[in-house]
mmCIF file of the C-alpha atoms, coordinates in Angstrom:
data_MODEL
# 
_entry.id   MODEL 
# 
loop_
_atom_site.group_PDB 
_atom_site.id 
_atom_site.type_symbol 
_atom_site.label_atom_id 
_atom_site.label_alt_id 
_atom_site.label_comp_id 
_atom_site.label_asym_id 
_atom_site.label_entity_id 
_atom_site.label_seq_id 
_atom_site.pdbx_PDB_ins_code 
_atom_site.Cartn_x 
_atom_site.Cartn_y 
_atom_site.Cartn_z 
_atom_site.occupancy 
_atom_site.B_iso_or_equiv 
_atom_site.pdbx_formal_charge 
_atom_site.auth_seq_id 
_atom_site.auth_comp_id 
_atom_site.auth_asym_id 
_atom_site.auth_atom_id 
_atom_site.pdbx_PDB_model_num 
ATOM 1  C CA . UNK A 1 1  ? 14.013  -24.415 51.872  1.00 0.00 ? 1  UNK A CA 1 
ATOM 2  C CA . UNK A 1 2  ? 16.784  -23.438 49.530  1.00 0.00 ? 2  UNK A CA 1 
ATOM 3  C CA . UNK A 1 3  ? 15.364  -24.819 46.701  1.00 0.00 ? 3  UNK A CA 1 
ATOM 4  C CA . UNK A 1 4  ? 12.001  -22.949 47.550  1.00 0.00 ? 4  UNK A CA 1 
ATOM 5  C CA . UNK A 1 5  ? 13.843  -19.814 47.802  1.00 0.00 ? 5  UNK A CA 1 
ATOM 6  C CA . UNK A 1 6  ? 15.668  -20.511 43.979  1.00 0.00 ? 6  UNK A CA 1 
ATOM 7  C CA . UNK A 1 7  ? 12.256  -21.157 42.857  1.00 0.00 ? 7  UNK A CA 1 
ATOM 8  C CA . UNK A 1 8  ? 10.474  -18.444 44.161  1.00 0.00 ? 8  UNK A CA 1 
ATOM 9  C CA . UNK A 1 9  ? 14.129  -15.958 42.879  1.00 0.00 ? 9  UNK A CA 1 
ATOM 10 C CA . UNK A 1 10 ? 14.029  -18.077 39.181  1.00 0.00 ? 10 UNK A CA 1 
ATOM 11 C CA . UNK A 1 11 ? 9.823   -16.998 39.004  1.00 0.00 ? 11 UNK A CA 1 
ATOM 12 C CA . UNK A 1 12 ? 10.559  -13.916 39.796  1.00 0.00 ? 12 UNK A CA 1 
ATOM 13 C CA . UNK A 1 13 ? 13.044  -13.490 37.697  1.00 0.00 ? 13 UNK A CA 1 
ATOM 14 C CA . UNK A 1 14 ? 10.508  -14.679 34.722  1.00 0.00 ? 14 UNK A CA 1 
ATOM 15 C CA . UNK A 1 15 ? 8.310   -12.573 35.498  1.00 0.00 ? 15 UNK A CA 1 
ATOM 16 C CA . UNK A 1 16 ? 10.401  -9.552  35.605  1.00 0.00 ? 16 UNK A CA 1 
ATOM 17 C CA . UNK A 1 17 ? 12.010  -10.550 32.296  1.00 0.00 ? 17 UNK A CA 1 
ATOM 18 C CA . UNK A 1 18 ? 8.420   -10.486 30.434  1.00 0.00 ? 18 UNK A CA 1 
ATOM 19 C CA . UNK A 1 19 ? 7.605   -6.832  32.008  1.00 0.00 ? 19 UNK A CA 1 
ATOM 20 C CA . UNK A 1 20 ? 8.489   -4.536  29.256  1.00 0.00 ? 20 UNK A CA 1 
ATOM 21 C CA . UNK A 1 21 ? 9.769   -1.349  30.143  1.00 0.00 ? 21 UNK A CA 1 
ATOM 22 C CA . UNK A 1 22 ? 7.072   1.405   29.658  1.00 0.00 ? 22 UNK A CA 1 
ATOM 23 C CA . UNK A 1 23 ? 9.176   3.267   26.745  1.00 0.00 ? 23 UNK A CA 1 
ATOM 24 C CA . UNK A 1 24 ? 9.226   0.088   25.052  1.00 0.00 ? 24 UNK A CA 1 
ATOM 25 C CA . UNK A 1 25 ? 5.335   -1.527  25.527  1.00 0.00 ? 25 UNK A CA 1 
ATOM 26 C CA . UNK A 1 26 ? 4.496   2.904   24.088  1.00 0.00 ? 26 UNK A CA 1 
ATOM 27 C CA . UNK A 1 27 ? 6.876   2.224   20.905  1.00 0.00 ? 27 UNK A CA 1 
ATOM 28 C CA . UNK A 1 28 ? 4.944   -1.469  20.376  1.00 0.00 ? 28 UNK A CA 1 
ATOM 29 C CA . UNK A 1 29 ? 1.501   -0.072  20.953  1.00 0.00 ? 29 UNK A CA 1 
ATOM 30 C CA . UNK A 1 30 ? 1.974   3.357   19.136  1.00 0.00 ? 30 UNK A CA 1 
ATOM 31 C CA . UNK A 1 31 ? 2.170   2.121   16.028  1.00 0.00 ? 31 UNK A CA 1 
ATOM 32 C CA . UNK A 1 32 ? 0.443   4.197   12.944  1.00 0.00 ? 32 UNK A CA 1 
ATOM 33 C CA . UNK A 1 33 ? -2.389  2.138   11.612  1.00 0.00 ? 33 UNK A CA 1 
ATOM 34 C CA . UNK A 1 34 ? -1.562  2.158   7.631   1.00 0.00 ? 34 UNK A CA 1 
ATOM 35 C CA . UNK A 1 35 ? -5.511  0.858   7.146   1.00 0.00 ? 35 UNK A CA 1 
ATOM 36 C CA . UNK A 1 36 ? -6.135  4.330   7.512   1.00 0.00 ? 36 UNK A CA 1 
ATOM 37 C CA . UNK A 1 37 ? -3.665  6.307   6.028   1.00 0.00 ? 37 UNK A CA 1 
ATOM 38 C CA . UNK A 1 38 ? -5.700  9.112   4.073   1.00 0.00 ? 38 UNK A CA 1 
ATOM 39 C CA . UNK A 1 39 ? -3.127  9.536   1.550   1.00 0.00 ? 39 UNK A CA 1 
ATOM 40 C CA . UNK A 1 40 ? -3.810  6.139   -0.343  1.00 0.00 ? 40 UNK A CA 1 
ATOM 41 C CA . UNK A 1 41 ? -5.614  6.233   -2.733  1.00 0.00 ? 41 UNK A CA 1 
ATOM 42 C CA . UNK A 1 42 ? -8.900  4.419   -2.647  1.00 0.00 ? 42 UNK A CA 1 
ATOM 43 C CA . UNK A 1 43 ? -10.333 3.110   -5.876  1.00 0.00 ? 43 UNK A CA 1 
ATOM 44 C CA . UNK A 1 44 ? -13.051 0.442   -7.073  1.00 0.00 ? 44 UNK A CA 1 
ATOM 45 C CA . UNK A 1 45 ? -12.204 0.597   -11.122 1.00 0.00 ? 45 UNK A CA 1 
ATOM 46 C CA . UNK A 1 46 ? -9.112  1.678   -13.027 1.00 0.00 ? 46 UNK A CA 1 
ATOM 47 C CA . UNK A 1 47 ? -10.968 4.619   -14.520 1.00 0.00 ? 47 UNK A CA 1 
ATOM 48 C CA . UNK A 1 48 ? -11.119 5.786   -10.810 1.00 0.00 ? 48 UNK A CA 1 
ATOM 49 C CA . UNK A 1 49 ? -7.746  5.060   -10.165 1.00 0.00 ? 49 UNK A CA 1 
ATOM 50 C CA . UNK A 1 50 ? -6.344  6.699   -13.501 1.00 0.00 ? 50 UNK A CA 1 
ATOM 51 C CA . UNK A 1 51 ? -8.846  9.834   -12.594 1.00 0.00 ? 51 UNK A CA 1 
ATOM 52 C CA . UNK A 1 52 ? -7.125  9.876   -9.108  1.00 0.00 ? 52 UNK A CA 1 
ATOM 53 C CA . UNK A 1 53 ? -3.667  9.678   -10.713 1.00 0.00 ? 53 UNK A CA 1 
ATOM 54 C CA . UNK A 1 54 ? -4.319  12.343  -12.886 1.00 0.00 ? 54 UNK A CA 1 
ATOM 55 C CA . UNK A 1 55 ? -2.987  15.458  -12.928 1.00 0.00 ? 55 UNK A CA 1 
ATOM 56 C CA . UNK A 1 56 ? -5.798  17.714  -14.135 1.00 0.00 ? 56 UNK A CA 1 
ATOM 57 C CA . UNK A 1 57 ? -9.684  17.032  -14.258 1.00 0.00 ? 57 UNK A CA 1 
ATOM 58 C CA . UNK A 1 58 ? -10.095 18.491  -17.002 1.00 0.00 ? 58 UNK A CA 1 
ATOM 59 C CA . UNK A 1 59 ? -10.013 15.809  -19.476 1.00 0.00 ? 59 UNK A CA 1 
ATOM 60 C CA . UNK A 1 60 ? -13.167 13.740  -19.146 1.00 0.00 ? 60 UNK A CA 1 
ATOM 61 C CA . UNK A 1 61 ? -13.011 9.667   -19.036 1.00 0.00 ? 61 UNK A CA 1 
ATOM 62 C CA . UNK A 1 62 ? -12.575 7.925   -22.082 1.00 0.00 ? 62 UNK A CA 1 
ATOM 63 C CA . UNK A 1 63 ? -16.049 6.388   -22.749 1.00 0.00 ? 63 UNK A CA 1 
ATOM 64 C CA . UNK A 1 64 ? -14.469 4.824   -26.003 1.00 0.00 ? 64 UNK A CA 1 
ATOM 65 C CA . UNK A 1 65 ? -11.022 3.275   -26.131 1.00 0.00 ? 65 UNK A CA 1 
ATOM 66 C CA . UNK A 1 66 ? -11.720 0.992   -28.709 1.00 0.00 ? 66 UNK A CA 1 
ATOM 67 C CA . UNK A 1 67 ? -12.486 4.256   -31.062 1.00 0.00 ? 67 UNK A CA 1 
ATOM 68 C CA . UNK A 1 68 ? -9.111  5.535   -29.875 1.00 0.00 ? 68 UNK A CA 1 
ATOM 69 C CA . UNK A 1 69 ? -7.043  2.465   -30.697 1.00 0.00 ? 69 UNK A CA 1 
ATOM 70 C CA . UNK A 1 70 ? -8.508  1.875   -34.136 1.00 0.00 ? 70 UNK A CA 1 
ATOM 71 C CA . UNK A 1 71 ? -7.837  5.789   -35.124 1.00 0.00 ? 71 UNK A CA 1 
ATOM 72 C CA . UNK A 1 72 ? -3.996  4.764   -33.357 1.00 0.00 ? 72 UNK A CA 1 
ATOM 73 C CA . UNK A 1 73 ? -3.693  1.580   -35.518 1.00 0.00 ? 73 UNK A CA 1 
ATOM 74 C CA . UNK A 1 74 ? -4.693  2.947   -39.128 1.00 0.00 ? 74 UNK A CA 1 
ATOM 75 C CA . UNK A 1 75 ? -2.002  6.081   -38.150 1.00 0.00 ? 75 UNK A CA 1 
ATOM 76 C CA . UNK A 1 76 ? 0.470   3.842   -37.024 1.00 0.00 ? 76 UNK A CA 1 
ATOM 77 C CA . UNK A 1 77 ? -0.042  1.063   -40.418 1.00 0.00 ? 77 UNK A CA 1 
ATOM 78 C CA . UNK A 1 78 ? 0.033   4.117   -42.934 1.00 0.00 ? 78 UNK A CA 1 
ATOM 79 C CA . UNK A 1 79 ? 3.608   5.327   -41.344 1.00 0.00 ? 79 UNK A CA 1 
ATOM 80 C CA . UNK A 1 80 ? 5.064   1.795   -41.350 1.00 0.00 ? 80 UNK A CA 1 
ATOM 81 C CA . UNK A 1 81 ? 3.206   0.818   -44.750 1.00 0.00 ? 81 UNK A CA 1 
ATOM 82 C CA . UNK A 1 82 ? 5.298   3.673   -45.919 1.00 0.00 ? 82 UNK A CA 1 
ATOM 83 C CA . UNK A 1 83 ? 8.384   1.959   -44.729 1.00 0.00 ? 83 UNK A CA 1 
ATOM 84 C CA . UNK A 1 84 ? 7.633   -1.599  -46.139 1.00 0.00 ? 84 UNK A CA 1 
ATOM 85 C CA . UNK A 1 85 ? 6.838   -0.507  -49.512 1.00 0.00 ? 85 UNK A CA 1 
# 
C-alpha cells in the first residue's frame, strides 16, 4: 500500500512538473514569426535587391555594366599610364 501511495505521489509529481505555468506556455507560444516580418526585404535578382536598397528611384537600372566598366578601365589605365611612364 505504501509503495502504491509513493507511486501514485512520484506520478503526480511528474505530471505536475511538465505543466507549465500559463505565463510561461504564453511567452513559448507568443513568439513573433520572423517568416513574416514585412520589413525584409524580398528580392528574386540583385538588380531588385540593389533597387530596394536604394535610396532614390530616380536612377534607372543599369541595362549595361559592361559599357560602364570599359569607360572605368580606359579612365583608370590613362591616370596610371601617366604614372608608369
Amino acid at each position: 500500500e505504501q509503495a502504491a501511495l509513493a507511486k501514485k505521489a512520484e506520478e503526480d509529481k511528474r505530471r505536475q512538473s511538465r505543466m507549465a505555468a500559463e505565463e510561461e506556455y504564453e511567452k513559448m507560444v507568443l513568439v513573433t514569426n520572423r517568416n513574416r516580418d514585412d520589413s525584409i526585404i524580398e528580392a528574386s535578382t540583385v538588380d531588385d535587391a540593389i533597387a530596394h536598397l536604394a535610396i532614390s528611384d530616380s536612377l534607372p537600372p543599369d541595362r549595361h555594366p559592361e559599357k560602364r566598366l570599359r569607360a572605368a578601365f580606359k579612365a583608370f589605365e590613362e591616370a596610371e599610364l601617366r604614372a608608369l611612364k
